[in-house]
Each structure stands twice: as structure tokens, then as C-alpha cells.
N, C-alpha and C positions, 0 to 999 in steps of 0.2 A: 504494500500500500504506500503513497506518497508520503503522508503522513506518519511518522511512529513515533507511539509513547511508550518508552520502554520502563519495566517495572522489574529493576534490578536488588531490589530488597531482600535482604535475609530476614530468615530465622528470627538470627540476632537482635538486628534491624528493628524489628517489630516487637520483639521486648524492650530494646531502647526506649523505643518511643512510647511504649505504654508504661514504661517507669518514669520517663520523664513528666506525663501529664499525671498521673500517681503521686509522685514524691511535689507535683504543684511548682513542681521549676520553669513548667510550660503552661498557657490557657490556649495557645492557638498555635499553629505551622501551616506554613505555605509547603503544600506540597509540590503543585504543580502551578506555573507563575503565570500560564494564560498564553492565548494564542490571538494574533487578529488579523485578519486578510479582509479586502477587498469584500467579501460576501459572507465574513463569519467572524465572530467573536468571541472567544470561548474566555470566561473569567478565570482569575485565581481559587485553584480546588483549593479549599482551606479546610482542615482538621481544628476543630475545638472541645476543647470540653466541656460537657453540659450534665453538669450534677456529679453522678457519680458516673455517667457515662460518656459520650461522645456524637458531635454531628462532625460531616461530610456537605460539604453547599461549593455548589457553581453554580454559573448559569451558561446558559447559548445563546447568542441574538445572530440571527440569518437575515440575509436578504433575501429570498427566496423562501415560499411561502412549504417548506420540505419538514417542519418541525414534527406533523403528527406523521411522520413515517421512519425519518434518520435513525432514531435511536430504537427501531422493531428488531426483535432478536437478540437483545443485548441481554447482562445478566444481571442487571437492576431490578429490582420487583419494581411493577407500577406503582407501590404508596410513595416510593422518593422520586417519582420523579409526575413536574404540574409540563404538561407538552403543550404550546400552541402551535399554529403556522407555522411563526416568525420567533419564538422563543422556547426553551426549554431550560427549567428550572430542575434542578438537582439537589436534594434536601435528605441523607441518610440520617435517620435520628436511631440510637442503640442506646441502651439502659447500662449495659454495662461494658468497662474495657478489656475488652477481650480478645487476647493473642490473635487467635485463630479469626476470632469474626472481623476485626481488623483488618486481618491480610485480607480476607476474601473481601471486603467491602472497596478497599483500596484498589487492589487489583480491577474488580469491576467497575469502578469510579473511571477508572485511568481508560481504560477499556471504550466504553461509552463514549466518553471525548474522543479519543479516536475513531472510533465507529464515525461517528455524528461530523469530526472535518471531513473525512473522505469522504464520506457520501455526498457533503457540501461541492466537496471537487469534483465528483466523478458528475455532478448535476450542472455543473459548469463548465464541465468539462475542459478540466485543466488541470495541469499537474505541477504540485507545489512540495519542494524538497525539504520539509520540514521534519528535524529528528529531534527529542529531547527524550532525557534518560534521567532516573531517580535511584540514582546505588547511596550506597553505605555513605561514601566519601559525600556527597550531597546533600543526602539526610544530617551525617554532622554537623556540617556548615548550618544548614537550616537551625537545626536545633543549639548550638551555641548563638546565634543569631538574636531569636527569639529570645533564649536566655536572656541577653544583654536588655535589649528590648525591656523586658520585662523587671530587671533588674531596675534600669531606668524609672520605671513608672512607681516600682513603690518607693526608690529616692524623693519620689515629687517630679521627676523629670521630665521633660515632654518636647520633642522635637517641636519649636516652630521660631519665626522670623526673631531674630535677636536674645532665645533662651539660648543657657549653659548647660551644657551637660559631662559627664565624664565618660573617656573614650580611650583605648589602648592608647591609639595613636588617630593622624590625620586619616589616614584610608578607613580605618574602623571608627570615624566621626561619619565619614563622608556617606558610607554604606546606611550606619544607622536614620542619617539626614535625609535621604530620598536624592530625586534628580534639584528640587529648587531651592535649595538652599545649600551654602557655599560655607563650610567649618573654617574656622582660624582658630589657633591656640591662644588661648585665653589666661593660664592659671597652672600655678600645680599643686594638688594639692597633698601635703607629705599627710594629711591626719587621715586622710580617707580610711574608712574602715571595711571598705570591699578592695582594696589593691588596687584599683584605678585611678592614679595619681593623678594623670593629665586630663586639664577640664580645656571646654573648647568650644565657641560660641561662634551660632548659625550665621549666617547673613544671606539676604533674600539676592538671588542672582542680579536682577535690577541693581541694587544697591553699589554691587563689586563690578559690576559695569561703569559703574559711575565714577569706582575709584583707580579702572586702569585708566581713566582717562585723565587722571591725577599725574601731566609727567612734565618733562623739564619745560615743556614747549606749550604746555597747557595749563593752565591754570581756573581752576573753578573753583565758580564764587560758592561763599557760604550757605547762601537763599537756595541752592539747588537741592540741600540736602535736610530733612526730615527731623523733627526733634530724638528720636532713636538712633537716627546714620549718623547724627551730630556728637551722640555719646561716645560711638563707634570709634568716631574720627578724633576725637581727644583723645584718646587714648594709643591709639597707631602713632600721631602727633608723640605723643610723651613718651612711647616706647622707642622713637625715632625711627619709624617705619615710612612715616608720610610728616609732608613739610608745609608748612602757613606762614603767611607773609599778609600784612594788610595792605592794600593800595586804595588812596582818595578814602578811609576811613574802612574800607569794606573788606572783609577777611576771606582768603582768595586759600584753596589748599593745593600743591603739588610734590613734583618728588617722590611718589610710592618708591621704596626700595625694591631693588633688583628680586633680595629672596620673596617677600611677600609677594609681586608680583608673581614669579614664578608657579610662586605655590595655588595664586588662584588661578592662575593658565592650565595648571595638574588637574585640577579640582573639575575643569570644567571638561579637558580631554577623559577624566576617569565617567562622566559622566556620557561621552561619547559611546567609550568602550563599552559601557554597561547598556544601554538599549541596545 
């Protein structure tokens, strides 16, 4: 098939993972991150836990009116899954975590999605080289992910424009932050009592737009920037990252440093790589 989602999972795997939502170090994992084409949309299969058991949720959105047929023959029971035309909702809901019922629900989850693009393609006929695989080694990732994640929120923490949080380092800010917001190092701090020394504060992509253009030959005025970007900006100022000079009374900033500049140049290539 053009299409394949491959379910590389152990045994193991799947005690993992039901230890991990067990021992409450996880509430959700992205298993599978979605797919989108021209005529189909397939969301993030996400795994949560619900009580003392577990759900299973996607959905499908088609152009093409093929929802009450793509997923016939699959090995989903009809109560999870709501079919229109043009959508198909996927909802496994189970009472308890269960090794065995896990793998089988997973496996048919992954299953169905695949079913359901190809038929997509084969009704448009056309052929799309799409492969994505879920082994051990990706599951960890996920699962340390999530971790962090979650770690994060009962801190108080919360990914958005101009909050702190703590982060191994830049790329494990950058990962936790999503594609629009842009991490810089902030802080360290020695007391933390989770090991996460280095703290590191967002800034909304707009914003770091605004300050490569901070450079020998440009100068921008104060008024340009936000009572938030202006906290931002004293502080790069005082760390000697970026430079201010008044002209005719009005306070003008340039000069970003070579390394800051670099690192938000990083920041936005690593965001290339990751779509």
C-alpha cells in the first residue's frame, strides 16, 4: 500500500507504557502525530488516561464524500468509531489498563488510519509515499517527552509568549515550545529541586523578527516594541546582547550580538527540520 503505519512495538513496549500511565508519570502520549494531504486529514492518535482506564481519539476529515465506506472491514468495533461522509471520529474508551487489550487496540487504531488514507488515495487515485513507524526507540522519546511536559505543568509551568520554564538545554526548550515560539536562556537555576538547572524564556517568533533586524545599519525605534518585548529588550541590553542609543530624545535599539543572533537563526532552521 502507499501508505504504511508500521507498529513496531514490543512486549516490553507495552508494559512501558502501561507502567508509565500507572505509576501517573504520564496523563496522555502522542502516539501517532497525524497525517495531511490535499484530500485527507488524519489527526494526532493520542493515548490518555481516563480513571483507572484508558481512551484512544482521532479523527479523519476527507474531501471526498468516502467516510461511510473507508474504514469497512477494519478491526475496530463500531461503538468507537461516529463515521460521516466527510469525517470519521475514532473514540476507544476501556475500563481498565490492560497489557494485552492495549496492544490489540493500538495495533487496530494504527491499522484503520491506514486503511482509511489509502482508500483516500486509491479514490483519487494517486499514489503518495508516505511511511511512518512506532518502535521502542520512539515510544521512549514520546514518553520522556510527555514526562517533561508534565513535569512542567505541576511546576506551574506553561509554554506561552514571554513565560519561563526549565529545560535540559536550548533544543529540549525548543521541542517542549512548539513551532511559534523562539526559547533564549534566561536563568540558572542551582536550587532546583528536579535537576533542571537551566531556565529559558519563550518569545513569540514576530517578536525575534523584530530583533534581527536590531543590527549595525538599522536601528529601531522604541515605539515598535510592546510593553512585554520592552522587558525582553532591557534585559539583552544589560546582558550586552543588544545595544540602545537615544537620538533627538527617542530611544533607538541595535547591535544584536553575533551569538544571540545565531542562536535565533538555529531556533528557526530547527523548526524547518521538524515539519
Amino acid at each position: 500500500m502507499p501508505i504504511k503505519i508500521e507498529n513496531k512495538l514490543t512486549k516490553d513496549d507495552f508494559s512501558t507504557l502501561v507502567n508509565s500511565f500507572q505509576s501517573h508519570l504520564i496523563d496522555s502520549l502522542v502516539l501517532f502525530e497525524g497525517l495531511q494531504l490535499d484530500f485527507i486529514k488524519i489527526t494526532s492518535l493520542i493515548m490518555a488516561r481516563k480513571d483507572s482506564g484508558y481512551t484512544l481519539e482521532s479523527e479523519i476529515f476527507l474531501k471526498d464524500p468516502i467516510g461511510l465506506m473507508a474504514w469497512v472491514g477494519s478491526k475496530i468495533d463500531n461503538e468507537y468509531l461516529i463515521a460521516h461522509s466527510r469525517r470519521i471520529k475514532l473514540q476507544v474508551n476501556k475500563p481498565m489498563l490492560d497489557v494485552q487489550e492495549i496492544e490489540n487496540d493500538i495495533r487496530a487504531c494504527l491499522e484503520l488510519l491506514e486503511q482509511v488514507a489509502n482508500y483516500s488515495c486509491t479514490w483519487n487515485d494517486t499514489l503518495e509515499d508516505e511511511s511512518f513507524v512506532l518502535d521502542s526507540e520512539r515510544l521512549s522519546k514520546q514518553l520522556a517527552f510527555q514526562e517533561k511536559r508534565e513535569l512542567m505543568a505541576r511546576r506551574g509551568e506553561f509554554v506561552k509568549p514571554f513565560a519561563t520554564v526549565h529545560a535540559d538545554g536550548s533544543k529540549d526548550a525548543k521541542k517542549l515550545g512548539g513551532d511559534d515560539l523562539v526559547p533564549i536562556y534566561f536563568d540558572y537555576d542551582k536550587w532546583d529541586l528536579y535537576g533542571t538547572k537551566r531556565v529559558y524564556r519563550y518569545l513569540p517568533r514576530k517578536f525575534v523578527m523584530k530583533l534581527l533586524k536590531c543590527n549595525d545599519a538599522n536601528w529601531v525605534p522604541e515605539d515598535q516594541f510592546g510593553e512585554s518585548e520592552k522587558e525582553i529588550i532591557e534585559d539583552l541590553v544589560l546582558r550586552k546582547y543588544l545595544k540602545k542609543t537615544k537620538v533627538a530624545g527617542k530611544t533607538h535599539y541595535y547591535g544584536l550580538n553575533d551569538k544571540t543572533r545565531r542562536h535565533f537563526l538555529s531556533m528557526f532552521r530547527a523548526k524547518i527540520k521538524e515539519t
